[in-house]
C-alpha positions, 0 to 999 in steps of 0.5 A, a space after each residue: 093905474 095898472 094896465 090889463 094885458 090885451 088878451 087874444 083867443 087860441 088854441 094851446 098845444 100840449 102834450 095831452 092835445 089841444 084846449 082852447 085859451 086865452 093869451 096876451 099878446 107877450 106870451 103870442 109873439 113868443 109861443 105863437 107857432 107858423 106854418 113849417 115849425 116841428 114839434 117835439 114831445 119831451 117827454 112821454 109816459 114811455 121814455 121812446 115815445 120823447 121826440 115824436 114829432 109833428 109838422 105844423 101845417 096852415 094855421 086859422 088861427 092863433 096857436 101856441 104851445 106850452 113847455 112839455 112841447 118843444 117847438 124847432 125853426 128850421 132855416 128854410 135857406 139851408 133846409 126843407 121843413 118837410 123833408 126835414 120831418 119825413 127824415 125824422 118819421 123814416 125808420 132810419 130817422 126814428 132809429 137815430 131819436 130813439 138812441 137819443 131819447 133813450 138816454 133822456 132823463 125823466 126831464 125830457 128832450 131838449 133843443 141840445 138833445 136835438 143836436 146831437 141829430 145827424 141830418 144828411 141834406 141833399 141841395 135845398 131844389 132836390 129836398 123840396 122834390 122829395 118832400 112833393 113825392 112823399 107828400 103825393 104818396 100821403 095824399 093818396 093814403 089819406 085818399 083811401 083812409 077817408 074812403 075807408 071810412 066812408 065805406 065803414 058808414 055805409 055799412 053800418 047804415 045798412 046793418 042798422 037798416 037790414 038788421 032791424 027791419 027798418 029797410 028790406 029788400 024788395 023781393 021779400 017785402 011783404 013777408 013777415 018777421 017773427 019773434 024768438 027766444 035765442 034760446 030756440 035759435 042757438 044751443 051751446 056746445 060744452 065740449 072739452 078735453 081737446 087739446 089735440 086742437 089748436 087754440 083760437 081767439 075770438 076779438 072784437 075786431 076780427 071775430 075768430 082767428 088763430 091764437 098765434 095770429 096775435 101779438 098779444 101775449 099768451 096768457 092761456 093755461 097751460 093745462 087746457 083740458 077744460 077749453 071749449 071746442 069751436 067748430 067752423 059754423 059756430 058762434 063764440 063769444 066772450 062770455 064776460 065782454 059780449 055787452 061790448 059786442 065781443 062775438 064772431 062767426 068761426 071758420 076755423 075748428 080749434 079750442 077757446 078758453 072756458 071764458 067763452 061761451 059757444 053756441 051752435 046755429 039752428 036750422 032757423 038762424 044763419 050763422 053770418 046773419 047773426 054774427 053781423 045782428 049781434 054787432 047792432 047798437 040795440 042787440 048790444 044794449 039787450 046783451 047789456 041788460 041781461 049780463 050779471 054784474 055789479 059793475 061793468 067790468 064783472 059783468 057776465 052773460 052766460 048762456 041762460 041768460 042769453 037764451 031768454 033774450 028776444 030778437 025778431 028776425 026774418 026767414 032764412 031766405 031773406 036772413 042769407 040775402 041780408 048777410 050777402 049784402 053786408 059781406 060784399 061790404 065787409 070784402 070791399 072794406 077789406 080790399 080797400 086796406 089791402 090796397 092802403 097796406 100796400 101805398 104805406 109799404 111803397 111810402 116806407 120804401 121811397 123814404 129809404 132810398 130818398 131820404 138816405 140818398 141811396 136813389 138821387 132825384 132829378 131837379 
């Protein structure tokens, strides 16, 4: 009689995340991981990406892990888990695995390449309290990372709503909306052969900025006869991304490749207000459908085709409110990752001094 192995239920850790499986109880107790275990990827798609580790916190349940993984024990007499790992993640720590990593084959780190890392200890009582002011320092980063967050939904609720008429302000309820062509309410700006201006960008992200201000690489051409002029007030967008909502208010003047598309703001569209309208789900699904293209990677919206579309929008008065409103958000948000820069600053600082031993700490 052949005797089936007792299965039980987890989660597998590879390189590629997390995926629910089931285990015997042979492959638990040898893959199993515990509270404290570091975790190595071996190997990456790029080779300094090998070594990047991870700290195993509490556990719900069973967890194992598969062979691009490579799990480490420390001896908790000798060393602290997490001051070992806020080590390995300081730049001082990460400089020291990339000399390692460097050298690996496609193979992949192993536990003999770990060896080979150097670890200054300061006694186990002075390890632990180091490990409690990183940990402080990363408690209030994730504070702020999930308040960030919050305040990202906030706004976008509120452009749901004030954007598309689903909620108004209360000094102009009453008033009614009205329909337009875009092509009423922009005209596009073909204005060329100025290079004596600089070049600018138009993200996603940050809408219009200055071309040097990206770490992108610059694959503009050199004869920029044919670039387009962007003046501050204007509209560009990226003629073959807009469907993804590529588009931003510029407050700078400067020149964009004639991959873009420029408009000019009538006296009956406020410039803001429309940036932030052409952001909402249902203007990105009208841009979708009116782009030109077999698939969505040639997909193009020239300015004819935006002209045709219709929006329905408010007057001036209340379209200015609106974009107020949505800008104090945008200038909180904005505060709030200054403030988180500085907090991972100050960690990056502390880890320095702490774990070089270049500041002693008192037990």
């Amino acid at each position: 009689m052949v005797h089936m192995p007792e299965m039980f239920s987890g989660n597998l850790i590879a390189n590629g995340g997390m995926q629910r499986v089931q285990v015997t109880k042979k492959e638990l107790a040898q893959y199993e991981l515990k509270k404290n275990d570091l975790l190595f990827a071996r190997r990456s798609i790029a080779v300094e990406g090998s070594g990047k580790c991870v700290l195993v916190g509490e556990l719900q349940e069973p967890v194992t892990f598969e062979s691009s993984v490579l799990r480490i024990r420390i001896n908790e007499d000798l060393a602290d888990p997490v001051f070992v790992f806020y080590f390995i993640e300081s730049p001082t720590g990460r400089r020291q695995m990339f000399r390692i990593t460097r050298q690996l084959t496609i193979s992949g780190i192993t536990g003999e390449d770990l060896k080979k890392y150097l670890l200054p200890l300061p006694p186990i009582g002075e390890q632990k309290k180091i490990s409690q002011i990183l940990n402080l320092w990363d408690n209030w980063i994730g504070s702020f990372q999930k308040l960030i967050i919050k305040k990202k939904e906030v706004k976008k609720g509120l452009m749901q709503k004030l954007l598309c008429g689903l909620s108004r302000l209360k000094e102009f309820k009453g008033e009614r909306w009205r329909t337009h062509r875009l092509g009423e309410l922009f005209t596009e700006r073909v204005e060329i052969g100025r290079t004596d201006l600089p070049l600018v960008a138009i993200t996603g992200q940050n809408g219009v900025v200055p071309r040097d201000s990206l770490t992108k690489r610059d694959s503009s051409s050199e004869d920029k006869s044919k670039y387009l002029r962007i003046t501050p007030g204007d509209i560009g967008y990226n003629t073959m991304r807009m469907w993804q909502g590529v588009a931003g208010l510029s407050q700078i003047e400067g020149i964009v490749s004639p991959a873009y598309t420029i408009l000019i703001p009538s006296k009956q569209i406020d410039g803001q207000f429309a940036a932030y309208l052409f952001k909402t789900a249902p203007m990105i699904h009208k841009f979708h459908r009116n782009s030109q293209g077999l698939v969505d990677d040639t997909l193009s919206l020239k300015y004819h085709n935006f002209a045709r579309i219709h929006v329905t929008i408010p007057a001036v008065p209340e379209q200015k409110r609106v974009a107020a409103v949505l800008n104090t958000c945008d200038e909180e948000i904005k505060l709030l990752e200054k403030q988180l820069e500085a907090l991972k600053e100050q960690k990056r600082g502390l880890m320095q001094k702490l774990l070089t031993g270049e500041v002693r700490v008192k037990i």
